[in-house]
PALUMSE-703656 format. One record per atom (N, C-alpha, C): residue number from 0; x, y, z; atom name; residue in one letter. Coordinates in pm, whole numbers, plus 50000, padded with zeros to 5 digits. Layout:
<sites>
<site><k>NUM</k><X>X</X><Y>Y</Y><Z>Z</Z><a>CA</a><r>A</r></site>
...
</sites>
This chain:
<sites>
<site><k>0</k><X>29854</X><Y>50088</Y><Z>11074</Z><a>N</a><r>X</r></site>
<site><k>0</k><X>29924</X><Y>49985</Y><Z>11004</Z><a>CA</a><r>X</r></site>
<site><k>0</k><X>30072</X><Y>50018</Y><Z>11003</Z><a>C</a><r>X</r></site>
<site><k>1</k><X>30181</X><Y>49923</Y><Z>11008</Z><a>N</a><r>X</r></site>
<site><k>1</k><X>30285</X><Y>49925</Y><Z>11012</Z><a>CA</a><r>X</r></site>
<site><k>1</k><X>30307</X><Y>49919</Y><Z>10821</Z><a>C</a><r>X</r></site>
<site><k>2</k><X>30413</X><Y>49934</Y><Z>10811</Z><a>N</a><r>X</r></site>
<site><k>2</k><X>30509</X><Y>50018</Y><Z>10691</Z><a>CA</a><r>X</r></site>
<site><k>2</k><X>30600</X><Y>49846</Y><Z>10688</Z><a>C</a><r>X</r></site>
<site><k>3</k><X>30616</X><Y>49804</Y><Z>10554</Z><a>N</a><r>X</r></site>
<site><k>3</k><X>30748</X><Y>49742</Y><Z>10571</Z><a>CA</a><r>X</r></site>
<site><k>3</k><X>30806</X><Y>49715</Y><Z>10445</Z><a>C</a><r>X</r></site>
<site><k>4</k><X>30948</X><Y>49673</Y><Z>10444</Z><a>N</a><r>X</r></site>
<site><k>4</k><X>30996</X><Y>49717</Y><Z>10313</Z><a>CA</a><r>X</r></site>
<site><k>4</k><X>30991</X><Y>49594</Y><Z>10250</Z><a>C</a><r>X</r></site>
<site><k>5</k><X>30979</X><Y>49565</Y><Z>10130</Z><a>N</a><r>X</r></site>
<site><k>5</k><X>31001</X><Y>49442</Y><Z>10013</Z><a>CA</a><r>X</r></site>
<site><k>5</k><X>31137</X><Y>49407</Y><Z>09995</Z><a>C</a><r>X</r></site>
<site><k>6</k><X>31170</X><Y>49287</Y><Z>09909</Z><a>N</a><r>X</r></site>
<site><k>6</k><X>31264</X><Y>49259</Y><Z>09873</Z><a>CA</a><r>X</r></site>
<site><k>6</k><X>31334</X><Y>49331</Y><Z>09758</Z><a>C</a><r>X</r></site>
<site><k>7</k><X>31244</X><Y>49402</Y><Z>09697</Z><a>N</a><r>X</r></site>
<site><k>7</k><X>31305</X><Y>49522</Y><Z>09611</Z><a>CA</a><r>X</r></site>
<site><k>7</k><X>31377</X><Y>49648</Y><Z>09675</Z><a>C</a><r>X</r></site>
<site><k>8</k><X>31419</X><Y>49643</Y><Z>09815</Z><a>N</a><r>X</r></site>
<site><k>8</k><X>31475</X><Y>49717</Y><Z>09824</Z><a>CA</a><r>X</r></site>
<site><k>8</k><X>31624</X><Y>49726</Y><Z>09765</Z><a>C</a><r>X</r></site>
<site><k>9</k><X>31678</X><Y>49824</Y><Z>09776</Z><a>N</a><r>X</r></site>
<site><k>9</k><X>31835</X><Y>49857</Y><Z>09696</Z><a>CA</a><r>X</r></site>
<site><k>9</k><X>31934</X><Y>49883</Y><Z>09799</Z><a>C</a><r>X</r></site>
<site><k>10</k><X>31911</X><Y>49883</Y><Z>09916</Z><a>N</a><r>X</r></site>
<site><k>10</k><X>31991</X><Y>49888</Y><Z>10045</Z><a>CA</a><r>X</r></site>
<site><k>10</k><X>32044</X><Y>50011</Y><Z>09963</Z><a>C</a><r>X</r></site>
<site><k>11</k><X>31989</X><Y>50141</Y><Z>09962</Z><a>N</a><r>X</r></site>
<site><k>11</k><X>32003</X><Y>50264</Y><Z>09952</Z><a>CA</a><r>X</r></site>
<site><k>11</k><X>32062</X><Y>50335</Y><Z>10052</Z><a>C</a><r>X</r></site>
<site><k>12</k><X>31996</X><Y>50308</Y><Z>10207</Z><a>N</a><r>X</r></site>
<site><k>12</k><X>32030</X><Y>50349</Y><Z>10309</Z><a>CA</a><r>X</r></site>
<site><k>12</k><X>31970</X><Y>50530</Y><Z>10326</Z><a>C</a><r>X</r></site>
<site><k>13</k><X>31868</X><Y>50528</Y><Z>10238</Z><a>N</a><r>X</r></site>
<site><k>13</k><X>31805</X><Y>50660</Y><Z>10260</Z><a>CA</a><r>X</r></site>
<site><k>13</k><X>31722</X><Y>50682</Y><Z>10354</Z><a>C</a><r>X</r></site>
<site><k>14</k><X>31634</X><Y>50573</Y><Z>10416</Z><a>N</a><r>X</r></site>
<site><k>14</k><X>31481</X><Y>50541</Y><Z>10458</Z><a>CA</a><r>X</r></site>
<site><k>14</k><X>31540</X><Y>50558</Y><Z>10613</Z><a>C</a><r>X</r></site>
<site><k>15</k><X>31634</X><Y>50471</Y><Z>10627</Z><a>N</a><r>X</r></site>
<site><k>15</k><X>31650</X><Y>50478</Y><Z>10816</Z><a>CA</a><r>X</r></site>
<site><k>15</k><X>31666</X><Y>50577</Y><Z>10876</Z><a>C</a><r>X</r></site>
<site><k>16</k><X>31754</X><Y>50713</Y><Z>10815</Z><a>N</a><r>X</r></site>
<site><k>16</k><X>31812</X><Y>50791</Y><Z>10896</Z><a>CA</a><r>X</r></site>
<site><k>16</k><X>31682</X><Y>50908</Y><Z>10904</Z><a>C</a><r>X</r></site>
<site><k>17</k><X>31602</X><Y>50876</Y><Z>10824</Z><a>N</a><r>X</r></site>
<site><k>17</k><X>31435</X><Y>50960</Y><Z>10824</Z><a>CA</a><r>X</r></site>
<site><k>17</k><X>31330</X><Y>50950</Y><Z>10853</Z><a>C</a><r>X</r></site>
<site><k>18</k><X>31365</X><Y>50738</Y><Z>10998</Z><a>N</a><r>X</r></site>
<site><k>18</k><X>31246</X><Y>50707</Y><Z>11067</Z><a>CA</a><r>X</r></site>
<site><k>18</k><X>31258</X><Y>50778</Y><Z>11254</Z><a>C</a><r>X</r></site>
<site><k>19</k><X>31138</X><Y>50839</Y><Z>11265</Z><a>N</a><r>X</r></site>
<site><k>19</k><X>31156</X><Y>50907</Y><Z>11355</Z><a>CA</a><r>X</r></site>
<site><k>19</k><X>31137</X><Y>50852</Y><Z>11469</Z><a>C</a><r>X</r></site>
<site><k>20</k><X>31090</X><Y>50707</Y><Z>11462</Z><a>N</a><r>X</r></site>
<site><k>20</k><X>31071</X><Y>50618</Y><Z>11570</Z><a>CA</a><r>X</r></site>
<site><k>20</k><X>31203</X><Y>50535</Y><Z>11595</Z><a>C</a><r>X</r></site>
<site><k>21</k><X>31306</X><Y>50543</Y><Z>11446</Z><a>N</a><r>X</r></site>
<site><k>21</k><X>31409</X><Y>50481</Y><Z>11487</Z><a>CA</a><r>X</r></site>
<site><k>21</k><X>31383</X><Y>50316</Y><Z>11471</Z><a>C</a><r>X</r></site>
<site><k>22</k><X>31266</X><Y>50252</Y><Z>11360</Z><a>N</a><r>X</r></site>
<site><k>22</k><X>31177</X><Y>50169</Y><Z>11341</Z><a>CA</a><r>X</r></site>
<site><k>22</k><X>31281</X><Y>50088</Y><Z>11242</Z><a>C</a><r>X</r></site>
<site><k>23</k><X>31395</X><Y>50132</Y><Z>11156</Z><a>N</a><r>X</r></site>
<site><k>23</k><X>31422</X><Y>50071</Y><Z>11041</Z><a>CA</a><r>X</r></site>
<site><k>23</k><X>31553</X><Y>50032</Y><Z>11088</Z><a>C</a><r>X</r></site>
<site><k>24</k><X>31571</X><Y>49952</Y><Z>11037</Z><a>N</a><r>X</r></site>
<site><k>24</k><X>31746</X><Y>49892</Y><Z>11103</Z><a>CA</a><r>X</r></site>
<site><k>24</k><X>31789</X><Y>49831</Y><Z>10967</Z><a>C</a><r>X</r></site>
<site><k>25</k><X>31892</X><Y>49751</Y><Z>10924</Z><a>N</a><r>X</r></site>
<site><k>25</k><X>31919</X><Y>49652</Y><Z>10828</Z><a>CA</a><r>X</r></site>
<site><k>25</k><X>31913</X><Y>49550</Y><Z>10910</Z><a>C</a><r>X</r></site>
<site><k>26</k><X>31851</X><Y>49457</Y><Z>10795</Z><a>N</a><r>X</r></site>
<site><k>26</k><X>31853</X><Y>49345</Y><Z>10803</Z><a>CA</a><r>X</r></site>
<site><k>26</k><X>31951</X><Y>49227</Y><Z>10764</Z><a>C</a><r>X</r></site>
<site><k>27</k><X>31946</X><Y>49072</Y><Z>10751</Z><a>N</a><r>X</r></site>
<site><k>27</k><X>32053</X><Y>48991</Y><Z>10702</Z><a>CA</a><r>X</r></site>
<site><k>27</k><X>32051</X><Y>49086</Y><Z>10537</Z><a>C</a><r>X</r></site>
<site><k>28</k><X>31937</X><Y>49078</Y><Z>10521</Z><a>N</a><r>X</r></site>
<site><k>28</k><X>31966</X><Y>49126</Y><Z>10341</Z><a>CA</a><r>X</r></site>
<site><k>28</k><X>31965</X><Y>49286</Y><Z>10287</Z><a>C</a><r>X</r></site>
<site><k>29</k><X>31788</X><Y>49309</Y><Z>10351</Z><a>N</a><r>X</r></site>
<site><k>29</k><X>31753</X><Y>49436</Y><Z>10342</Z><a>CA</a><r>X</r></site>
<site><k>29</k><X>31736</X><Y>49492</Y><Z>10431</Z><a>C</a><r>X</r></site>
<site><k>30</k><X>31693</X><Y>49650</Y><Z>10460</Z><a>N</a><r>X</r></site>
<site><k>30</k><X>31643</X><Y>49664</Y><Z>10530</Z><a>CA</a><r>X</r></site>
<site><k>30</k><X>31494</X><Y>49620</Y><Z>10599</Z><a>C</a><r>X</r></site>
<site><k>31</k><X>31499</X><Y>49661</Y><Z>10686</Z><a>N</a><r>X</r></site>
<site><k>31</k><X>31363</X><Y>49593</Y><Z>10812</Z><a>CA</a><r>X</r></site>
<site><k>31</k><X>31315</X><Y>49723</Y><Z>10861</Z><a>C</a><r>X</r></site>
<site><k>32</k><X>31158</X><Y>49724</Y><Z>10882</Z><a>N</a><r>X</r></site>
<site><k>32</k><X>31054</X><Y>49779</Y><Z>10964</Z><a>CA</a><r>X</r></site>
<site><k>32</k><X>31035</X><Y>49716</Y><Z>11082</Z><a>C</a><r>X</r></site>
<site><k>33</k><X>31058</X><Y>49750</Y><Z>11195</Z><a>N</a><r>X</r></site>
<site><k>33</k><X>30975</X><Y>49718</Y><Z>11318</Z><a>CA</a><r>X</r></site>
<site><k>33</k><X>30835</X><Y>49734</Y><Z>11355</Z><a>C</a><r>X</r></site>
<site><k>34</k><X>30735</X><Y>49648</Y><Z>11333</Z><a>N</a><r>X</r></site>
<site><k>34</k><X>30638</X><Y>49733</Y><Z>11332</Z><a>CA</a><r>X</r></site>
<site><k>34</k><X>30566</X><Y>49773</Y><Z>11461</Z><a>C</a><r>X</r></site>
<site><k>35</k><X>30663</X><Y>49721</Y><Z>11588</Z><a>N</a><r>X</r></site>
<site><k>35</k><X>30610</X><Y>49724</Y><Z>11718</Z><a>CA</a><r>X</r></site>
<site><k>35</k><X>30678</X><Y>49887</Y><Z>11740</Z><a>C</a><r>X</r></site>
<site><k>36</k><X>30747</X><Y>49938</Y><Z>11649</Z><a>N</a><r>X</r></site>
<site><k>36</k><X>30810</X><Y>50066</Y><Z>11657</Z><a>CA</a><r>X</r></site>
<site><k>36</k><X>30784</X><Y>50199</Y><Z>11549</Z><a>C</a><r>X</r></site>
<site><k>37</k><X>30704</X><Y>50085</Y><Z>11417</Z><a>N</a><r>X</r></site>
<site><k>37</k><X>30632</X><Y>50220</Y><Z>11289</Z><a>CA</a><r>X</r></site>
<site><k>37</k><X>30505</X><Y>50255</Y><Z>11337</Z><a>C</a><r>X</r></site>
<site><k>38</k><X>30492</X><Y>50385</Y><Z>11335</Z><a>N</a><r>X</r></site>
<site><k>38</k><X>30379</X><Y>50439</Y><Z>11363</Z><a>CA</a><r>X</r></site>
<site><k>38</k><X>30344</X><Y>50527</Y><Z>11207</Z><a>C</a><r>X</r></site>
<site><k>39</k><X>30405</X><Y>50479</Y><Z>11101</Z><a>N</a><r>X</r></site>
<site><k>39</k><X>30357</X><Y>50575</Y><Z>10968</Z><a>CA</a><r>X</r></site>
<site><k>39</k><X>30400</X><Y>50696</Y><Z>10984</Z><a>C</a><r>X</r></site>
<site><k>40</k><X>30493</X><Y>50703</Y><Z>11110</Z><a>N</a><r>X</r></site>
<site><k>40</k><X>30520</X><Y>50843</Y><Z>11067</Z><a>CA</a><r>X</r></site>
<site><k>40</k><X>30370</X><Y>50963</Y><Z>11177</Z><a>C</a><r>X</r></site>
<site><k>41</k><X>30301</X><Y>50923</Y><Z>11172</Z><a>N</a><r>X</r></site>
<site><k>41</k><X>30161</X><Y>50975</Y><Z>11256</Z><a>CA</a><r>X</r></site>
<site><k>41</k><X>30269</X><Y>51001</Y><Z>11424</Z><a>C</a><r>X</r></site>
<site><k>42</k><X>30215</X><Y>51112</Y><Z>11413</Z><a>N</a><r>X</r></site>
<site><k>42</k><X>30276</X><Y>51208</Y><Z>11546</Z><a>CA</a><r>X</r></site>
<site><k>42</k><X>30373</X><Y>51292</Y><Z>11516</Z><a>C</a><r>X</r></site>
<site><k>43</k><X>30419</X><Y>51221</Y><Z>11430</Z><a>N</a><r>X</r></site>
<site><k>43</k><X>30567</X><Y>51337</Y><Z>11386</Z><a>CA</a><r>X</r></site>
<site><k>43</k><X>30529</X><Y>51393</Y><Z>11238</Z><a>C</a><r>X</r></site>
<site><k>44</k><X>30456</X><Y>51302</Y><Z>11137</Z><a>N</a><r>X</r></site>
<site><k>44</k><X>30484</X><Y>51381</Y><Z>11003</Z><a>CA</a><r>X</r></site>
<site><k>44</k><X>30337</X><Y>51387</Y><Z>10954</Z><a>C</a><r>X</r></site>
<site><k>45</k><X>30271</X><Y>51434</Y><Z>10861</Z><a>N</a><r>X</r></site>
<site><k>45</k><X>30183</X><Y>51393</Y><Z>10788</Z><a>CA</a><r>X</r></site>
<site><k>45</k><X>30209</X><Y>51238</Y><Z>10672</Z><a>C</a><r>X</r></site>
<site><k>46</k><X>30300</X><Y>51278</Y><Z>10642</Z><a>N</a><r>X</r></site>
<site><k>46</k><X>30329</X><Y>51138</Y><Z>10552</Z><a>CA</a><r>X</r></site>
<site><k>46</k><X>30433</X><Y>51061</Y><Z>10618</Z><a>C</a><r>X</r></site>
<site><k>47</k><X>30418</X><Y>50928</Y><Z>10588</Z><a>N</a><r>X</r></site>
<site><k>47</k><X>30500</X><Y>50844</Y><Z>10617</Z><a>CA</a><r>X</r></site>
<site><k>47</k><X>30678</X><Y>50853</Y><Z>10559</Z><a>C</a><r>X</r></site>
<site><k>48</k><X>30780</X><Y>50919</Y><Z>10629</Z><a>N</a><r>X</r></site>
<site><k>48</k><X>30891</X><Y>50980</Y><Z>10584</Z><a>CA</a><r>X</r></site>
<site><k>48</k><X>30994</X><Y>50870</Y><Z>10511</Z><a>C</a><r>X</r></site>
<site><k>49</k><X>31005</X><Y>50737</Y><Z>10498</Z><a>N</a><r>X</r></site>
<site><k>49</k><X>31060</X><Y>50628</Y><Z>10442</Z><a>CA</a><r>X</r></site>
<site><k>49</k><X>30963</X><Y>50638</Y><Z>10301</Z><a>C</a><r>X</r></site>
<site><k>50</k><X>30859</X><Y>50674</Y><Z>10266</Z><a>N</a><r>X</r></site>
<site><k>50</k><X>30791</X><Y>50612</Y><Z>10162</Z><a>CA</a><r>X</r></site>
<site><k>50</k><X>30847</X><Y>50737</Y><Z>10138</Z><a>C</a><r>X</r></site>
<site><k>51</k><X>30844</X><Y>50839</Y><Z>10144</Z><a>N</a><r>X</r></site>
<site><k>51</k><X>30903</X><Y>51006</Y><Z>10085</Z><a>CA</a><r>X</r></site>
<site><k>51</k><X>31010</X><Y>50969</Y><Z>10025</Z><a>C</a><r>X</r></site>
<site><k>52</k><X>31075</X><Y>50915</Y><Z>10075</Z><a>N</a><r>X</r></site>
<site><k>52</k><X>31271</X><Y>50948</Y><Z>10031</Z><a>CA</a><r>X</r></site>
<site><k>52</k><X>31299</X><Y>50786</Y><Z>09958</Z><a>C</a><r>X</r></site>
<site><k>53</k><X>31216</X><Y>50685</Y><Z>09998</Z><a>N</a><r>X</r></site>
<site><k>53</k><X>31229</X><Y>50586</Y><Z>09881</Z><a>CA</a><r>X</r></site>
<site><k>53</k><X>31241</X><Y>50587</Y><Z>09719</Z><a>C</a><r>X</r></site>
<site><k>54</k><X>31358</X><Y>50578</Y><Z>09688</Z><a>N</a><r>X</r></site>
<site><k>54</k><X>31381</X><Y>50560</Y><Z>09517</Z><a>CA</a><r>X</r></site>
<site><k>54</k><X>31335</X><Y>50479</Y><Z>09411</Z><a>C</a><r>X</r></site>
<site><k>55</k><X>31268</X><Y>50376</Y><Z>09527</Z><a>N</a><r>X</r></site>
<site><k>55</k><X>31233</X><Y>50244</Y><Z>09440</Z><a>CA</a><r>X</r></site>
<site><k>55</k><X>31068</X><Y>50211</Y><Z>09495</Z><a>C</a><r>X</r></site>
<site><k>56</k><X>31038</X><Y>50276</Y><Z>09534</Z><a>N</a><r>X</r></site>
<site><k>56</k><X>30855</X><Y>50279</Y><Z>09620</Z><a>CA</a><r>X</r></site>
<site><k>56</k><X>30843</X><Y>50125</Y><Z>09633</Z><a>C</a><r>X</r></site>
<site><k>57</k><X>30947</X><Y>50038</Y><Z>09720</Z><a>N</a><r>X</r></site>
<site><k>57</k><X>30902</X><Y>49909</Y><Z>09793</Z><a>CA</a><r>X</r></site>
<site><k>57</k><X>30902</X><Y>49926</Y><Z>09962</Z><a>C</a><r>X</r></site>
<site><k>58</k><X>30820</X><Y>49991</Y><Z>09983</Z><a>N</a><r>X</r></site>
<site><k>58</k><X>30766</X><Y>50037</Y><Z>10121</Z><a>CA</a><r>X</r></site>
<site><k>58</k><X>30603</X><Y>50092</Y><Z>10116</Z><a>C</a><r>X</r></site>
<site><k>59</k><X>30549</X><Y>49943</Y><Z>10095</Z><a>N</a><r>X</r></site>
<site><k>59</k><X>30370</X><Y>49935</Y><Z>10144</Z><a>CA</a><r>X</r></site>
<site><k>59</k><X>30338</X><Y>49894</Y><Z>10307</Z><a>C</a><r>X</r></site>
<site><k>60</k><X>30165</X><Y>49907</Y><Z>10330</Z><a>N</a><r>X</r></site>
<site><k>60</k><X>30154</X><Y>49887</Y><Z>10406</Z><a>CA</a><r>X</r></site>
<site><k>60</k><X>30167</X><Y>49723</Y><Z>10435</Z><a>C</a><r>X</r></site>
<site><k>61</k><X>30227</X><Y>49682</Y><Z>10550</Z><a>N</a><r>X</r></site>
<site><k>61</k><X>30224</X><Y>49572</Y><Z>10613</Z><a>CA</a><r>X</r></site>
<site><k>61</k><X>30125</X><Y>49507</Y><Z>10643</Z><a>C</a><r>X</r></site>
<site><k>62</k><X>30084</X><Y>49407</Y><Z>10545</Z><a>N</a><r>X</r></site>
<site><k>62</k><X>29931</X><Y>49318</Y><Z>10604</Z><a>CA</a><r>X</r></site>
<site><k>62</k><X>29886</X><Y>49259</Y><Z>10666</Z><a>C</a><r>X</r></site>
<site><k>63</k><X>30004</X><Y>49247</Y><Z>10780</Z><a>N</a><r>X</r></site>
<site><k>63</k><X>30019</X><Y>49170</Y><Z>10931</Z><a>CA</a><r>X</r></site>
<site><k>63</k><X>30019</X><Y>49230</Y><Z>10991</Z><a>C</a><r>X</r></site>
<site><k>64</k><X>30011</X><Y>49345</Y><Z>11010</Z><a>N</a><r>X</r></site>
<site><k>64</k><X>30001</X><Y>49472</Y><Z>11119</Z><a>CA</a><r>X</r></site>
<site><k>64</k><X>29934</X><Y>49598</Y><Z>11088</Z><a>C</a><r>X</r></site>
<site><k>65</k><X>29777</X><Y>49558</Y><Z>11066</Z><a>N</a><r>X</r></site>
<site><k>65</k><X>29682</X><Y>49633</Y><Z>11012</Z><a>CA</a><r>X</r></site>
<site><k>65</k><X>29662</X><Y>49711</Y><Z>11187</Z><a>C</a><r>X</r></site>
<site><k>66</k><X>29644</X><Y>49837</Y><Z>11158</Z><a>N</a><r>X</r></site>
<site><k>66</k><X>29610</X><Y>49953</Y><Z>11281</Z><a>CA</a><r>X</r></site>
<site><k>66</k><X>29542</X><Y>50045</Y><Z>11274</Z><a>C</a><r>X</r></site>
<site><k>67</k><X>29460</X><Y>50135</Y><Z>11333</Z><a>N</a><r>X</r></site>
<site><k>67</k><X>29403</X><Y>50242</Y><Z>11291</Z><a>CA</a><r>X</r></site>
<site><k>67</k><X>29494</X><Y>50339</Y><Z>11324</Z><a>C</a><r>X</r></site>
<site><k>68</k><X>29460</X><Y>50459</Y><Z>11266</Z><a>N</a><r>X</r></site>
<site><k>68</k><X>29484</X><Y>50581</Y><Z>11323</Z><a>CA</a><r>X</r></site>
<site><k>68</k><X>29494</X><Y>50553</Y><Z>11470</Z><a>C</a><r>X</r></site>
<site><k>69</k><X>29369</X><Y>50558</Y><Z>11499</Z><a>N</a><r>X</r></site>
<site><k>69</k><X>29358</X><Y>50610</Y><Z>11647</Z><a>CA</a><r>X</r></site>
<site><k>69</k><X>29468</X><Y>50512</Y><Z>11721</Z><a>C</a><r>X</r></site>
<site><k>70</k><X>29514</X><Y>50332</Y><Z>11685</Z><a>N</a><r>X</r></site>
<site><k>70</k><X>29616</X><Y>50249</Y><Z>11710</Z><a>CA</a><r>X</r></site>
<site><k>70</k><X>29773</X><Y>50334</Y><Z>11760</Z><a>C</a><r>X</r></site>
<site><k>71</k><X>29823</X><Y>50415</Y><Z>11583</Z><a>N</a><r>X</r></site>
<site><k>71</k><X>29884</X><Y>50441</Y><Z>11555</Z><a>CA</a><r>X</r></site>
<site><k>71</k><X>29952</X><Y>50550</Y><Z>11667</Z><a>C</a><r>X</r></site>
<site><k>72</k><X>29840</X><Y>50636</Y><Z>11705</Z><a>N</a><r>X</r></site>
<site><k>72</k><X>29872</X><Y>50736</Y><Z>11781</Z><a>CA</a><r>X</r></site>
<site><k>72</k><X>29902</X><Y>50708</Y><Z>11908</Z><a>C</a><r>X</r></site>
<site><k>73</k><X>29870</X><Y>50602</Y><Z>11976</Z><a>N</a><r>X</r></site>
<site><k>73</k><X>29867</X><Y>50532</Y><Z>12143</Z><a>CA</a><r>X</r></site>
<site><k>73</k><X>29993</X><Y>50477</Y><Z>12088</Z><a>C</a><r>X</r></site>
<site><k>74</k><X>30034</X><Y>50416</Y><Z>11948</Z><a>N</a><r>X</r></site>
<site><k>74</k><X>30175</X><Y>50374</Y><Z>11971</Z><a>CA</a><r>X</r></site>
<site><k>74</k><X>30262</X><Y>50480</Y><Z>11982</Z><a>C</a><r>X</r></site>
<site><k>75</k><X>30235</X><Y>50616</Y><Z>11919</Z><a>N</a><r>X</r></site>
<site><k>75</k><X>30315</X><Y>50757</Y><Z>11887</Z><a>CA</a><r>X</r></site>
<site><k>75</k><X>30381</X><Y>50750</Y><Z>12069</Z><a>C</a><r>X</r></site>
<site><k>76</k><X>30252</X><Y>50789</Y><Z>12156</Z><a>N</a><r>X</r></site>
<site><k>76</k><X>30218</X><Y>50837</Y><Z>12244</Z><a>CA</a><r>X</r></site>
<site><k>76</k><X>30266</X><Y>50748</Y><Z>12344</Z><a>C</a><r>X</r></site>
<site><k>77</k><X>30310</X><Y>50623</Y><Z>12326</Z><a>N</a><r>X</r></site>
<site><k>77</k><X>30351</X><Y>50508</Y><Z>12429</Z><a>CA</a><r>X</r></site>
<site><k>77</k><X>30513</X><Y>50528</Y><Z>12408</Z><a>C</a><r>X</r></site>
<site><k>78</k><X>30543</X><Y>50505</Y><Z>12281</Z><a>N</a><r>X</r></site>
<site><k>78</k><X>30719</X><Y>50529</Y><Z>12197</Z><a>CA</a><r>X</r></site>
<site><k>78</k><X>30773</X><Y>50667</Y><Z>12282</Z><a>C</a><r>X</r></site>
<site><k>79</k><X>30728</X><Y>50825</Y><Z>12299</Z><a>N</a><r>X</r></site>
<site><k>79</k><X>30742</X><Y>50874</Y><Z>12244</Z><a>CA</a><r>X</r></site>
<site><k>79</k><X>30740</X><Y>50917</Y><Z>12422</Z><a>C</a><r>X</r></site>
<site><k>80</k><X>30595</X><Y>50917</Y><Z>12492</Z><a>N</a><r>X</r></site>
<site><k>80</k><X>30590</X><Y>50981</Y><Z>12601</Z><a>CA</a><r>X</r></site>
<site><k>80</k><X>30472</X><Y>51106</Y><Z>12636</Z><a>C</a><r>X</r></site>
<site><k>81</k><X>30471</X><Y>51185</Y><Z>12491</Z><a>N</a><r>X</r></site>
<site><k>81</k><X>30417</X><Y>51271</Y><Z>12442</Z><a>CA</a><r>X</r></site>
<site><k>81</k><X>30294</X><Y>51280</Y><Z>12434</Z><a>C</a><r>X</r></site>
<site><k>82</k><X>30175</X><Y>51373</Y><Z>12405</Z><a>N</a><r>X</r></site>
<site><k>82</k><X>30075</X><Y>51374</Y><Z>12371</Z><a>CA</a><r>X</r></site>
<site><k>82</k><X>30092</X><Y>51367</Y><Z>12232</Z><a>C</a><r>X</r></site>
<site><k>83</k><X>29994</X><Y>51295</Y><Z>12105</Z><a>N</a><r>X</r></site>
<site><k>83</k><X>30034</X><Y>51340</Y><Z>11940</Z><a>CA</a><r>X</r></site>
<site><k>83</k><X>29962</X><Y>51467</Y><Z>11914</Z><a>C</a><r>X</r></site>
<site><k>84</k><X>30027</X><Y>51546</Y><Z>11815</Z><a>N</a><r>X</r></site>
<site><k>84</k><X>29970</X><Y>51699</Y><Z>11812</Z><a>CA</a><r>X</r></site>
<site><k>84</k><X>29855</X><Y>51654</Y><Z>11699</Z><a>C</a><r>X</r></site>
<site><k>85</k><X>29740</X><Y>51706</Y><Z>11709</Z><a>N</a><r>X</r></site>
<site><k>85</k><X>29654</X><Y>51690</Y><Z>11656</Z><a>CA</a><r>X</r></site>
<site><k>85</k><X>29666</X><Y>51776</Y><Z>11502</Z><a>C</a><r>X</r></site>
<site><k>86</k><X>29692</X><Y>51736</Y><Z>11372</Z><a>N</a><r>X</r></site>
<site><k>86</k><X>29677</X><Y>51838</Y><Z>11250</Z><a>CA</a><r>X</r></site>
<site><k>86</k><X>29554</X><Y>51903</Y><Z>11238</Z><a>C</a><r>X</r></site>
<site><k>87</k><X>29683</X><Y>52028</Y><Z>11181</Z><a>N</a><r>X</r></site>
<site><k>87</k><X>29580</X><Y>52156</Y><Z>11149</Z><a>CA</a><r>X</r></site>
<site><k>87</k><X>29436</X><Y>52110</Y><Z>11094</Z><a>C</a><r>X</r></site>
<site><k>88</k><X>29322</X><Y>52110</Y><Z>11117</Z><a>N</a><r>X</r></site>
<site><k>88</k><X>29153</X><Y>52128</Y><Z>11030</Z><a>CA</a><r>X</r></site>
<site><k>88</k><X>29120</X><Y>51960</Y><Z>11051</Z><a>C</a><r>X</r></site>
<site><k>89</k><X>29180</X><Y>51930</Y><Z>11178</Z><a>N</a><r>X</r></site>
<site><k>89</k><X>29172</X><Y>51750</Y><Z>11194</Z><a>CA</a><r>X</r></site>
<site><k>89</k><X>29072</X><Y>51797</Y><Z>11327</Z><a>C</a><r>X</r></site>
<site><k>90</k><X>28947</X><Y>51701</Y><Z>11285</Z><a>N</a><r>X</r></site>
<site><k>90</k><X>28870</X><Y>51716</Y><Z>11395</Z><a>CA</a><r>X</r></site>
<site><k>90</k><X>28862</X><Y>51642</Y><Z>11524</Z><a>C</a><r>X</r></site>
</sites>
């Protein structure tokens, strides 16, 4: 599932410089999720790194761009080039 931000955001400007896909841009108002470009963070973090550093927790999952894991990782892996590293005790 893609990540995207609400209208409660505060144009903080914390969230973009900590998406590792490079997924968050501003928008006319707020910021924006790409979700052809959020991967949750999956390949690079355990947690999703925008919901981490959010001050105001308006960054849920996107209900238009429901994905699995296994989705998530072919997007890691398509974005990226890479194989995704599998976490530690992940079977």
């Amino acid at each position: 599932m893609a990540l995207w931000i609400t209208d409660e955001c505060i144009n903080c400007d914390v969230c973009e410089p900590e998406c590792p896909n490079e997924a968050i841009s501003m928008g006319e108002e707020i910021y924006e999720i790409d979700p052809h470009r959020c991967t949750e963070c999956v390949g690079h973090f355990s947690e999703p790194q925008c919901v981490q550093v959010c001050p105001v927790s308006c960054i849920p999952v996107n209900p238009h761009h429901v994905e699995t894991r296994e989705q998530l990782v072919l997007k890691y892996e398509r974005l990226t080039g890479r194989p995704a590293q599998v976490p530690t005790g992940a079977a």
